[in-house]
C-alpha positions in Angstrom: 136.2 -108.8 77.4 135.1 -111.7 74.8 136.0 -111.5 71.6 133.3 -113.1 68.5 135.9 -114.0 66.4 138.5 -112.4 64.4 138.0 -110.2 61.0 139.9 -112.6 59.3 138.3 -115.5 60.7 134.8 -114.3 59.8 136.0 -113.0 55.9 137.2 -116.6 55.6 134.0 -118.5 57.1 131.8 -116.0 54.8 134.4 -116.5 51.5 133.9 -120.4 52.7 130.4 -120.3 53.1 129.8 -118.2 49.8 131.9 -120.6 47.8 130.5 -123.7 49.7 126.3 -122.4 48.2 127.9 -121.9 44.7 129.5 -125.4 44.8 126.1 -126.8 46.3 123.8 -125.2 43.6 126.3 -125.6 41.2 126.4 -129.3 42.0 122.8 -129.4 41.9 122.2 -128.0 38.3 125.4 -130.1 37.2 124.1 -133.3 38.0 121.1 -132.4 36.1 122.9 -131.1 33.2 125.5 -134.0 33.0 122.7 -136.9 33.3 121.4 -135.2 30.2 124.5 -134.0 28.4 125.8 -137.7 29.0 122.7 -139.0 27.7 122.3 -137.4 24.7 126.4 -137.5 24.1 126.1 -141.3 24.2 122.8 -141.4 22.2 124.4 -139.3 19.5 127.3 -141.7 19.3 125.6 -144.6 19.3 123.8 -143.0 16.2 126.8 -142.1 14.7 128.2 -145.9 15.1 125.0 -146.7 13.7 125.3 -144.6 10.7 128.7 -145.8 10.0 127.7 -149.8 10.2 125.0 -148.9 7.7 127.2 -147.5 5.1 129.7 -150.3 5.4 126.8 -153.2 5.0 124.4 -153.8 2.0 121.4 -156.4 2.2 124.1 -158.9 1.1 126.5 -158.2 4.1 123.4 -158.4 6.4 123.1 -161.9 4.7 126.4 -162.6 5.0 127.4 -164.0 8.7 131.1 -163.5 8.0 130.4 -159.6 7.1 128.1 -159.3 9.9 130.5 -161.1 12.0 132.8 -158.5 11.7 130.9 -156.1 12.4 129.7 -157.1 15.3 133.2 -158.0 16.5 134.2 -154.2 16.4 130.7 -152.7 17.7 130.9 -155.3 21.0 134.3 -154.2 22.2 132.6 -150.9 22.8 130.0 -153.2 25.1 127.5 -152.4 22.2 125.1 -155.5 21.4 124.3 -155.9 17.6 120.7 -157.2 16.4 120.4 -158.3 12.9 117.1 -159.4 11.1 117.7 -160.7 7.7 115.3 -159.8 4.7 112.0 -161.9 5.8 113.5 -163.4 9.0 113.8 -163.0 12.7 115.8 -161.0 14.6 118.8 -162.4 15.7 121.3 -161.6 18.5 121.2 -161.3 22.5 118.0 -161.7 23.9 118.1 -158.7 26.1 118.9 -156.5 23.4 116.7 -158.8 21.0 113.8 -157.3 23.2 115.2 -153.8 23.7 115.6 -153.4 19.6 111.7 -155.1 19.4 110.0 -152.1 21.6 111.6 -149.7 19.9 110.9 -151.5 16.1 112.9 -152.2 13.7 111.0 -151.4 10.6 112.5 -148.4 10.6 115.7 -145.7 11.7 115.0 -144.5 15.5 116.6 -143.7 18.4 115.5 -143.7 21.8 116.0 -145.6 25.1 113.8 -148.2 26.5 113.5 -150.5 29.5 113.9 -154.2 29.8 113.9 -156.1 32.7 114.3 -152.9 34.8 117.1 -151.4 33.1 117.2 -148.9 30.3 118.9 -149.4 27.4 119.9 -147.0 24.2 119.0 -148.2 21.2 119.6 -147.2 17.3 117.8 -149.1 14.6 118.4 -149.3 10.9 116.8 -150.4 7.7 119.4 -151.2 4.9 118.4 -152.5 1.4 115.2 -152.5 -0.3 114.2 -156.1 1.3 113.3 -154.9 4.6 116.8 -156.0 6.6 118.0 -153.8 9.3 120.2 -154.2 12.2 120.0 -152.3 16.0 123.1 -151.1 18.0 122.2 -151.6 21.9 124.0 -149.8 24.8 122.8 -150.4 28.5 122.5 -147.2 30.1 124.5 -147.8 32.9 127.3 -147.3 30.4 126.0 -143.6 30.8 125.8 -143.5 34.4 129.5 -144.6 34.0 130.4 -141.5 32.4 128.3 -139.4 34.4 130.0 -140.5 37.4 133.3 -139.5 35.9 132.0 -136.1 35.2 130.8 -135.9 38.6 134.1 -137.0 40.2 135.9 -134.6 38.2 133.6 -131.4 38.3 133.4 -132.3 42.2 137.7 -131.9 42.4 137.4 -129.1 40.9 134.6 -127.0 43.1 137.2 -128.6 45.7 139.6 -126.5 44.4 137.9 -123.6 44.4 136.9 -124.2 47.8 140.2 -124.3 48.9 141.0 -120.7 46.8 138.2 -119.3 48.5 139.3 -120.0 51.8 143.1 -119.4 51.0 142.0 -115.9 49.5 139.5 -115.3 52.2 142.0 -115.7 54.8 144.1 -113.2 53.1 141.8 -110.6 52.6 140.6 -111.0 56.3 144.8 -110.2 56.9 144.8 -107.3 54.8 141.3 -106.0 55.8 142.0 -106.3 59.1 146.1 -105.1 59.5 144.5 -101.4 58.7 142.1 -101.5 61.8 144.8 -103.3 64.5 147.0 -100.4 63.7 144.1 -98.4 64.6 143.1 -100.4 68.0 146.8 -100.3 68.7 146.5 -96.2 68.2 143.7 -96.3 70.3 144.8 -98.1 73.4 147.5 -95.6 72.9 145.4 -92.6 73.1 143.5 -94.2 76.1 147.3 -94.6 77.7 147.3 -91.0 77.3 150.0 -90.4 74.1 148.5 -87.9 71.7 151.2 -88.0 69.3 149.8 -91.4 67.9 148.8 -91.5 64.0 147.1 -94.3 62.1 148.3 -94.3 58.4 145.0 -93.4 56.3 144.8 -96.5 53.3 143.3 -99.5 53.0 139.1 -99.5 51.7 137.5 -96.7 51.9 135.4 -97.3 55.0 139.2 -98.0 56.9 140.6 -94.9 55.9 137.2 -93.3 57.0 138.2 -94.9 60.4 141.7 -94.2 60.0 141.2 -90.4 59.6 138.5 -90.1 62.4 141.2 -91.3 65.0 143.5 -89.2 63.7 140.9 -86.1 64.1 139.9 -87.8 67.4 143.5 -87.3 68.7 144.2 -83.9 67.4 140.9 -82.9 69.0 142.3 -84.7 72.2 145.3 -83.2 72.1 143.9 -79.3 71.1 141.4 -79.8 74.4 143.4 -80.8 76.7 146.1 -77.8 75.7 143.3 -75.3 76.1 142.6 -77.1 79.6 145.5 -76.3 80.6 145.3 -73.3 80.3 142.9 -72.6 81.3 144.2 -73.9 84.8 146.7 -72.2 84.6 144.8 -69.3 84.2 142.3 -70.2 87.0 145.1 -71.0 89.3 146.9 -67.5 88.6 143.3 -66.1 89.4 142.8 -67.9 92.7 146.5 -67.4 93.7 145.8 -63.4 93.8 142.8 -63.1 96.3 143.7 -66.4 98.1 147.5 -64.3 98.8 145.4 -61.3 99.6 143.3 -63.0 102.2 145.5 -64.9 103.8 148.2 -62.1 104.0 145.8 -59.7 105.5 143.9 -62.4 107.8 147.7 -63.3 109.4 148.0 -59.5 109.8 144.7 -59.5 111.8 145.8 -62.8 113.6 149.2 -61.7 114.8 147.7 -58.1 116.1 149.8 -56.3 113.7 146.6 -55.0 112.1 144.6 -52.8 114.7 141.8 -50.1 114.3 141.4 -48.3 111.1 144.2 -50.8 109.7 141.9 -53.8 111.2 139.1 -52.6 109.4 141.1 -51.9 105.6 142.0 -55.1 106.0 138.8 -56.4 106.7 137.2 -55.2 104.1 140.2 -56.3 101.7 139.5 -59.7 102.6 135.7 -59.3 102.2 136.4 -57.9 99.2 138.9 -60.6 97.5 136.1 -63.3 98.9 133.5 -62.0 96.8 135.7 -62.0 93.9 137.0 -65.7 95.2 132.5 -66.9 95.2 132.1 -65.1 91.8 135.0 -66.9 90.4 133.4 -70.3 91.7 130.2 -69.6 90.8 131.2 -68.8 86.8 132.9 -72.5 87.2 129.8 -74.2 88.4 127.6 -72.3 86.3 129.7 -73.3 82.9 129.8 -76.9 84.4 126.1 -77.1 84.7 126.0 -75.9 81.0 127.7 -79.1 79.7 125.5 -80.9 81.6 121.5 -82.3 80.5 119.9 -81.3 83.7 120.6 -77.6 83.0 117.5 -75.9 83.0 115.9 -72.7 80.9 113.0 -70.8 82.0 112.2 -70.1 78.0 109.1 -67.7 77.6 108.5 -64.4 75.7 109.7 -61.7 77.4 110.4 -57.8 76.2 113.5 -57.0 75.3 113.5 -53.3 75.4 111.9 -53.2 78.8 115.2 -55.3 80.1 117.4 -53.1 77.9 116.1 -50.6 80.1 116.5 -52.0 83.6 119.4 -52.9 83.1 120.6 -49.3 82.4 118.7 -48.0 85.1 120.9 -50.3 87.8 124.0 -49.7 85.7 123.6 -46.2 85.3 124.6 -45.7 89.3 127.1 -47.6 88.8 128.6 -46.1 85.9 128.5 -42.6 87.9 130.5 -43.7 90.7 133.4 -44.6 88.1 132.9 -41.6 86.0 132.0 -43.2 83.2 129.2 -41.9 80.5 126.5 -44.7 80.1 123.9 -44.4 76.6 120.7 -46.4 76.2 119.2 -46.7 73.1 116.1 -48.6 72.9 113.2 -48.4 70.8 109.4 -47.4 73.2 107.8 -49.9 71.5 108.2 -53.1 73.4 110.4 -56.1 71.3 109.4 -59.4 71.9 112.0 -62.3 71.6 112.1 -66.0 73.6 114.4 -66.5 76.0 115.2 -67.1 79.8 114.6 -63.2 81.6 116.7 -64.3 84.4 119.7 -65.7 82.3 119.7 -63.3 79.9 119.4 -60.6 82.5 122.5 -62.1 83.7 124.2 -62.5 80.2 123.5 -58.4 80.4 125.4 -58.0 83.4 127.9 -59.5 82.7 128.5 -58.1 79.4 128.2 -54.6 81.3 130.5 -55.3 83.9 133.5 -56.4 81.4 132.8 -53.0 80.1 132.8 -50.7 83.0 136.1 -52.8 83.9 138.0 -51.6 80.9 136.9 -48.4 79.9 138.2 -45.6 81.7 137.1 -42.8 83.5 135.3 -39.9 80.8 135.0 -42.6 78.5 131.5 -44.1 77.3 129.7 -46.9 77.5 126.7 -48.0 75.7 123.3 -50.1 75.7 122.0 -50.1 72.0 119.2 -51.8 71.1 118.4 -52.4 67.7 115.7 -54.4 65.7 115.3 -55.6 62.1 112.6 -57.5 59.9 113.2 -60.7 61.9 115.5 -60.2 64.7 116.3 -58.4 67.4 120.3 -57.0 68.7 121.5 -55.9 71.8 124.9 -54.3 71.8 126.8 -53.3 74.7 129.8 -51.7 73.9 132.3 -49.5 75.9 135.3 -47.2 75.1 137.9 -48.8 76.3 141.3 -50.1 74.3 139.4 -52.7 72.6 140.8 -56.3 71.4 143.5 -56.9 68.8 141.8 -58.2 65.4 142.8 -61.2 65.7 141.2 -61.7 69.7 137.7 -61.1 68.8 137.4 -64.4 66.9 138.6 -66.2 69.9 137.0 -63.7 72.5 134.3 -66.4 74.1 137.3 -69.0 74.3 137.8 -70.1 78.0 140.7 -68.2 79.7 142.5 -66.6 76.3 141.9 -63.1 76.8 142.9 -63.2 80.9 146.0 -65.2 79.4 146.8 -61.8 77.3 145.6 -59.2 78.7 146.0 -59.7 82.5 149.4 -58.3 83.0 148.2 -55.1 80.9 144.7 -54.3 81.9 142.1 -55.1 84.7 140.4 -58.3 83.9 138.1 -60.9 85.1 137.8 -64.1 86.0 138.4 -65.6 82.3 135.2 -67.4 82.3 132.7 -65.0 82.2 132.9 -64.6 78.4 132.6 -68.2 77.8 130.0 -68.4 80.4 127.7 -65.6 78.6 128.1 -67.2 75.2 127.3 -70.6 76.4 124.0 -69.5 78.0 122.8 -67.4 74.8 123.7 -70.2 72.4 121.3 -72.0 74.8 119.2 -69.7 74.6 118.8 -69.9 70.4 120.5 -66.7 70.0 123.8 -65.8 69.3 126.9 -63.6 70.8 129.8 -61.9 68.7 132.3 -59.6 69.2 133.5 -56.8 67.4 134.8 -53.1 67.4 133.0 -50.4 68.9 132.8 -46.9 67.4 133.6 -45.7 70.7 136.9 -47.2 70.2 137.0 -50.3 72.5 134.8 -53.2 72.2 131.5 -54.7 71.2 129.4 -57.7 72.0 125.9 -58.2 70.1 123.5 -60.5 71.5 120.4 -61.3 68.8 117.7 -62.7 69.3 114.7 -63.9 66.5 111.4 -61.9 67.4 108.8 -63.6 68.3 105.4 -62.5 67.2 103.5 -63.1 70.5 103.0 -60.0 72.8 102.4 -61.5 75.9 105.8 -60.9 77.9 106.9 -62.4 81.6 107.9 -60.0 84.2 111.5 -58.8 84.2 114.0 -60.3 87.2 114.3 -57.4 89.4 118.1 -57.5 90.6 
């Protein structure tokens, strides 16, 4: 299995690499904004300098070389060249900066920055007196660049240092992002191992907790299916043990010669008998296995649902004679239409019947009642046997729960037959409950929507 990389390995590459653009554009609209702040600080003390010599020299100072001396002792150890034009003369000082102070004039106060030779220079000129002397303060610009590349150097430590935060804190939030979900891959491999007891502690972010509290749902689901599993193979197993005993009991009879004639043929028929109920109670399994499974197939077209209501009473009526037991059809003439599978539900039907008839005892009723409203159609068979406790009926289409509770009381089936039924109406779009019936045992409704099409399949003939 390969692994891309660790939660807290990618948190700290993305902290890294959102940090790493900020300090990229950040040091892109820097550089632009220190050139100019630099510029314009410089400029602005330059003027300030300039200001100051002014108001320190009259047109006799300029005159004077021992007052202009002096002043352009100070101004120079700030690497600041000083021109001086006397009242009527030349100007006077470095050539360089002679030239600089010419292009930008010095018949009057400016400021601005001009090049010589290549090289920029900022330049502040002054007039002082009446006469027409002045005096220019020059600074090379590289004096600028200077500063700027001190700014640089120490803006650029500092987006270092925030670099280094990022990844620091990155790498800790990948830690504490990620301790949340190992505890739930570690909870996971544990379920996979096959311990259901495992619980992941729901905190962290939202989204973990989401994931926290889905594993934990994931294992009590585990752990509530594979109880009812069991049981239900338990139940199965108690169900084949009975007719596979009966068989084989009665077959070793037969075998040894203890069984002859008449008792031969009882215990013939006894095994017959116990492998029919054996293939039915294989055939419920297969036919709930295929239910879970995609290729299961429905025959869906409109069909009449009184017409089957009928059928079905007319095979089950025999039936019901033979045990002594009263059966009652009620079905509307008029024929209801409803979509479904007439084979399936014919066999929902039967099965639904033959729960009854195996409960209900002899002189008792049982019951076909069809009824129809605005929108749907109902099929109740009901029977007037003991019934279910209240609290079975919400659990009645559960695999193997009622044969768990009621086999050691009363006849029952297979277990499955319930769940089969309600598995292939569901299918079906219609739905199964269970209730009491006012003959005093049980009922089970099947509806159906109507459909408003009238042109019906043929009924399975059984």
């Amino acid at each position: 299995m390969k692994y891309r990389g660790t939660l807290t390995g990618r948190i700290t590459l993305v902290c890294l690499a959102v940090a790493g653009i900020a300090v990229i554009v950040a040091a892109l609209v820097a550089s632009r904004l220190i050139r100019t702040t630099a510029d314009n600080v410089l400029q602005s003390t330059l003027a300030a300098q300039a200001d100051v010599v002014a108001s320190q020299l009259d047109e006799t100072g300029i005159g004077n070389r021992l007052g202009v001396g002096k002043v352009a002792d100070v101004v120079r150890g700030q690497g600041i060249s000083v021109v001086v034009r006397r009242a009527g003369g030349q100007a006077l000082g470095d050539a360089v900066a002679v030239q600089a102070a010419g292009k930008l004039g010095l018949a009057a106060d400016h400021s601005g920055r001009v090049t010589v030779a290549g090289s920029q220079y900022l330049v502040e000129t002054r007039v002082v007196g009446a006469r027409g002397a002045a005096f220019a303060l020059v600074l090379p610009a590289r004096n600028a660049q200077a500063t700027q590349r001190a700014l640089v150097r120490n803006i650029l430590l500092a987006l270092g240092i925030g670099l280094l935060v990022a990844a620091v804190a990155g790498f800790v939030s990948g830690r504490l992002l990620g301790r949340p979900l190992r505890r739930a891959a570690l909870a996971a491999g544990s379920l996979r191992a096959g311990r259901r007891d495992v619980r992941v502690p729901v905190q962290g972010p939202r989204e973990v907790a989401e994931v926290a509290g889905s594993l934990n749902s994931l294992a009590d689901a585990l752990a509530v299916s594979e109880a009812r599993q069991r049981e239900f193979l338990l139940s199965v197993s108690h169900e084949l043990r009975t007719p596979l005993t009966a068989v084989t009991g009665f077959a070793e009879a037969i075998a040894d010669g203890v069984a002859t004639g008449p008792d031969a043929v009882r215990a013939g028929q006894t095994i017959q008998r116990e492998a029919v109920r054996l293939e039915r109670l294989v055939t419920d399994l297969l036919e709930l296995a295929r239910l879970g499974a995609d290729e299961f197939r429905l025959d869906i077209a409109v069909l009449d649902l009184a017409s089957l209501v009928r059928d079905c009473a007319e095979v089950w009526q025999l039936r019901c004679s033979r045990e002594d037991v009263r059966l009652s059809v009620s079905a509307p003439p008029s024929p209801v239409p409803v979509l479904a599978d007439a084979r399936r539900l014919r066999q929902v039907v039967d099965g639904l019947a033959e729960n009854a008839l195996r409960v209900t005892p002899s002189g008792a009723p049982m019951v076909f009642s069809l009824s129809v409203s605005d929108s749907s159609a109902s099929l109740a068979v009901r029977d007037g046997g003991p019934g279910l406790a209240p609290e079975d009926y919400p659990v009645a289409f559960e695999r193997g729960v009622l044969n768990a509770r009621y086999r050691d009381r009363r006849p029952v089936g297979s277990g499955i037959g319930l769940s089969l039924v309600h598995a292939l109406v569901t299918r079906m779009g219609g739905t199964l409950s269970a209730g009491p019936a006012p003959e005093g045992g049980a009922a089970f409704t099947i509806t159906f929507p109507l459909t408003s099409s009238t042109a019906t399949v043929p009924l399975p003939r059984p």
